[in-house]
N, C-alpha and C positions, 0 to 999 in steps of 0.2 A: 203544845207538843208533849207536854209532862203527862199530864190531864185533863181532863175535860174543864174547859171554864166554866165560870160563873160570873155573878155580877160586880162594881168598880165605883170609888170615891175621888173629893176632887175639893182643892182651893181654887179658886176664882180667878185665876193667872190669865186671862185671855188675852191682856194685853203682852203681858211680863216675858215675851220671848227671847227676850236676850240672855244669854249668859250668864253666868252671876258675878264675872269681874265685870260686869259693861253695866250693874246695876248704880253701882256707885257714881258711875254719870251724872246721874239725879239729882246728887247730893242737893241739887239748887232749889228743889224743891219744898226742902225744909223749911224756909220760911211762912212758905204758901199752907199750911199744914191745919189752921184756921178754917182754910175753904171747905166748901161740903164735899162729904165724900165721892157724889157724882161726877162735880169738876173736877176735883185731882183724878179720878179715874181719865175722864174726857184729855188733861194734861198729860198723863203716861200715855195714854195712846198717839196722842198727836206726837210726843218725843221720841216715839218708836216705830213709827211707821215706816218711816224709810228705810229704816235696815233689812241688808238684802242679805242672800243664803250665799254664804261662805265653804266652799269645800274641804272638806276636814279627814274624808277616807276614799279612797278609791279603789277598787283595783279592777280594770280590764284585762285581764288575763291574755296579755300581751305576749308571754315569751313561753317556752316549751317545758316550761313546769311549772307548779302550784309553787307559789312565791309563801316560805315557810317563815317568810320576818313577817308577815301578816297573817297565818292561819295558821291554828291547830286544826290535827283529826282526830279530835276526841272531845267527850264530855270533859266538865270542869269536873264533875263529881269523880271520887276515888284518886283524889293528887292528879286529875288529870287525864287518867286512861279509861274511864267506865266508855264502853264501845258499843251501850246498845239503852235504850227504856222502855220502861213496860213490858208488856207481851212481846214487843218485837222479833222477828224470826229472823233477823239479819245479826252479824254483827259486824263493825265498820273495821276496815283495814286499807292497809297502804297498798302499798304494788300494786297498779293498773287500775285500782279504783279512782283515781285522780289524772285523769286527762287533760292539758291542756294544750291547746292545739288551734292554730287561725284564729284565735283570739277568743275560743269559745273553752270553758272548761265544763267535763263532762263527770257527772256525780254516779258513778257505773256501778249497778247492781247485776248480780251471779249469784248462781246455783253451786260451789264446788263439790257439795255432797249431798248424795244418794245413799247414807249410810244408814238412816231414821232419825238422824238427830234430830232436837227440837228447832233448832236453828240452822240449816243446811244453808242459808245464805253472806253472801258478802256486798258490803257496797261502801260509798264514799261519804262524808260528811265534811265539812267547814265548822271552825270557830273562830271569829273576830280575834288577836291578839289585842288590837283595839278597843277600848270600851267606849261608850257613849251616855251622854245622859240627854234625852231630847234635842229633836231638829225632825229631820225629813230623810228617809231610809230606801230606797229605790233599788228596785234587781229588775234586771230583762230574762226572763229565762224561756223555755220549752220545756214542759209539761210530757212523762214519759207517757205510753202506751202501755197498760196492762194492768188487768185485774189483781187488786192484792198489791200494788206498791201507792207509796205512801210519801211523797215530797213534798217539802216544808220549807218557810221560808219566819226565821221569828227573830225574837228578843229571849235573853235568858239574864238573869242577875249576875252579878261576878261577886267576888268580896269585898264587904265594905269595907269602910277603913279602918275597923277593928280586925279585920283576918275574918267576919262572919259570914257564911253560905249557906243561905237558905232557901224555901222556895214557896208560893209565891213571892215576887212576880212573874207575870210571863206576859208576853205581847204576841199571837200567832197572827202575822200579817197573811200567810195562808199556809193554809193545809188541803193535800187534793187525795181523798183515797177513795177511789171509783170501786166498789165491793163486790160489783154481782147482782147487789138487792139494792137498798135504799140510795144509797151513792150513786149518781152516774156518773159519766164522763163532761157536763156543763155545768158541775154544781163546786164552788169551791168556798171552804169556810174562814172566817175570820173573827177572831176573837182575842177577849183577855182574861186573863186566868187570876181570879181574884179570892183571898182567906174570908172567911165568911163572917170570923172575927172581927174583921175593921169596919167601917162605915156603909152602914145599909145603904145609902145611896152609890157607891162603887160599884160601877158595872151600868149603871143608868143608861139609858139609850139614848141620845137626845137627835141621832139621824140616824135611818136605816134605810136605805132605797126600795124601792116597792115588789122589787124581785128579790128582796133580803127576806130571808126566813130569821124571825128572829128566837121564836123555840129551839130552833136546830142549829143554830147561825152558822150560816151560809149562802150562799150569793147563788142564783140559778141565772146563768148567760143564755143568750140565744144559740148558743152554736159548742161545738164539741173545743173544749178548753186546751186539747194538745193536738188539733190541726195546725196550730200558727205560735210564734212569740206572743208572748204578752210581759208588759211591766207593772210589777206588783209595787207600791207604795203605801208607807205608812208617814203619817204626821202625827209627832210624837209630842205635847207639850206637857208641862207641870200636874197639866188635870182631863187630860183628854189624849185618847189615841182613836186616829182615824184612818183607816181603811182603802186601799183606793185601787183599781183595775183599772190600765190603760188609761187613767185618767179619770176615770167614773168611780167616784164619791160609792162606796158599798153602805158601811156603817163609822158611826162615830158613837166613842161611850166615854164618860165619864170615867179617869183613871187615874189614880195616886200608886206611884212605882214603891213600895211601901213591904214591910214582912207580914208576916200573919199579926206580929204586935204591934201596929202601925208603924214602927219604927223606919225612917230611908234605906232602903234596899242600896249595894251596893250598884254600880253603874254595870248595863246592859253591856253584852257582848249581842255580836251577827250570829246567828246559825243559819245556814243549808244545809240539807240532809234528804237521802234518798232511803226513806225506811222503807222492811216488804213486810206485811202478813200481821198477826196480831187478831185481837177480837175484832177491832174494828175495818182497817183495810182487808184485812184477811178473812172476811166471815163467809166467804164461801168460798174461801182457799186461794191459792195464789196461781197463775196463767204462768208458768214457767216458761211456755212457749216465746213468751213475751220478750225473753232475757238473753243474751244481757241488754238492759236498760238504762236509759242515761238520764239524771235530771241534768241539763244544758244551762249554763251559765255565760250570759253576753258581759254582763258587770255587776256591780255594786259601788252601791255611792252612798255618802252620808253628808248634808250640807247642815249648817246651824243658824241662826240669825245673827249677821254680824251688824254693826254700827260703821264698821271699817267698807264694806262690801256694799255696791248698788246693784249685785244681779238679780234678775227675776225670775231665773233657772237653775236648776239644781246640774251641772254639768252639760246646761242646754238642752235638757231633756224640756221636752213639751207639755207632760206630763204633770211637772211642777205645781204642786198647789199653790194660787197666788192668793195670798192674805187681802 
């Protein structure tokens, strides 16, 4: 959502989903340390199979406001208020741009000026007060109507645990901006946003489904992306972020959550955001007609792998990638 991604690196964790207090479990393994490196890998998998996804965030926008012990509306950048990025032609405000309502919250973009400014728009945005480091990240949302808006659904770094903020990483489990021209309305992107600095292999493809564009990366569906709900998922582990629509597998790439100087990135925050205009969504201008415009939010979930936990749904969702 920052900028355009690039390609992503990775240690070899495919088994290692656990947590990193749950690693110590293990300790029994020490002995065994002799064995060739195939069986102890075959040995960590067999010990961690069973661990099922544990719910760790939630929120269904249950009651008649945006619940503020769980989200900011704003960037982390500027102490906290930076209200817009990039080119963008909106900038994010409170009053009326946060709806919630029957259990659905609404991310409301407006027009309030006609003056010539460069940015005559307003709309809503979400940030996790939650951070996260790897598991399974789930939204059900509706997809707005109209040329020139721009809704997102990602990962962003927070500070690590020196106080540091910087940027990459980035996880866009999607971006939808229908343009006019190259964009339409069935085509929706996913990617990760990687320093070109660290590990040539970072950003690797090693699945991309055969309706994945992977020069442009983005997903081309059968049918128009904001007739119906759809749930966006990402599977987020050590060395890999994967991609997923209503359940269908997009892309999977090779990913180390890492700075530009390979160093560990502080832990991910959630964002939603309903951006308008810009080079990109906005390249032949915005449909004001359109407005006001809602990106629609049924939930957000975040499960992790526990040792403690045997379910095989991430909040009963269907959806749920099963290991």
């Amino acid at each position: 959502m920052i900028t355009s991604s690039a390609p992503a690196q990775g240690v070899d964790l495919a088994c290692a989903k656990l947590p990193p207090n749950r690693r110590h479990a293990f300790s029994w393994l020490g002995p065994l340390l002799i064995l060739p490196v195939g069986l102890m890998a075959m040995l960590w998998c067999a010990a961690s199979a069973e661990a099922g996804w544990q719910m760790v965030f939630e929120d269904n926008f249950d009651g008649s406001s945006l619940d503020l012990s769980k989200w900011y509306t704003r960037f982390i950048y500027n102490q906290g208020t930076l209200d817009h990025l990039n080119d963008e032609q909106q900038r994010y405000r409170d009053g009326g741009h946060h709806v919630v309502q029957d259990g659905i919250l609404q991310l409301i973009a407006t027009k309030p000026y006609n003056d010539g400014r460069k940015a005559p728009y307003e709309s809503g945005m979400i940030r996790s007060k939650q951070t996260f480091r790897y598991g399974y990240f789930e939204a059900r949302v509706k997809l707005p109507k109209g040329k020139g808006l721009w809704p997102a659904f990602w990962l962003n770094s927070d500070f690590d645990e020196h106080g540091r903020l910087a940027w990459p990483p980035e996880i866009d489990i999607f971006e939808y901006a229908p343009n006019g021209a190259e964009e339409k309305p069935n085509m929706i992107h996913a990617n990760v946003a990687v320093a070109k600095t660290t590990r040539a292999e970072d950003g690797t493809v090693s699945y991309a489904d055969p309706e994945f564009n992977q020069r442009w990366n983005y997903y081309k569906a059968p049918f128009d992306l904001t007739d119906d709900w759809h749930t966006f998922g990402l599977l987020w582990t050590a060395d890999s972020a994967t991609m997923y629509l209503d359940g269908k597998k997009m892309l999977t790439k090779r990913y180390l959550w890492v700075y530009k100087d390979g160093s560990p990135a502080g832990p991910a925050h959630i964002l939603l955001n309903l951006a308008v205009g810009g080079k990109w969504a906005g390249k032949t201008g915005v449909d004001d007609s359109a407005l006001p415009a809602a990106l629609q939010v049924d939930y957000v979930r975040v499960c992790q792998q526990s040792q403690t936990s045997s379910d095989t749904l991430c909040g009963g969702s269907k959806f749920t990638p099963q290991q």
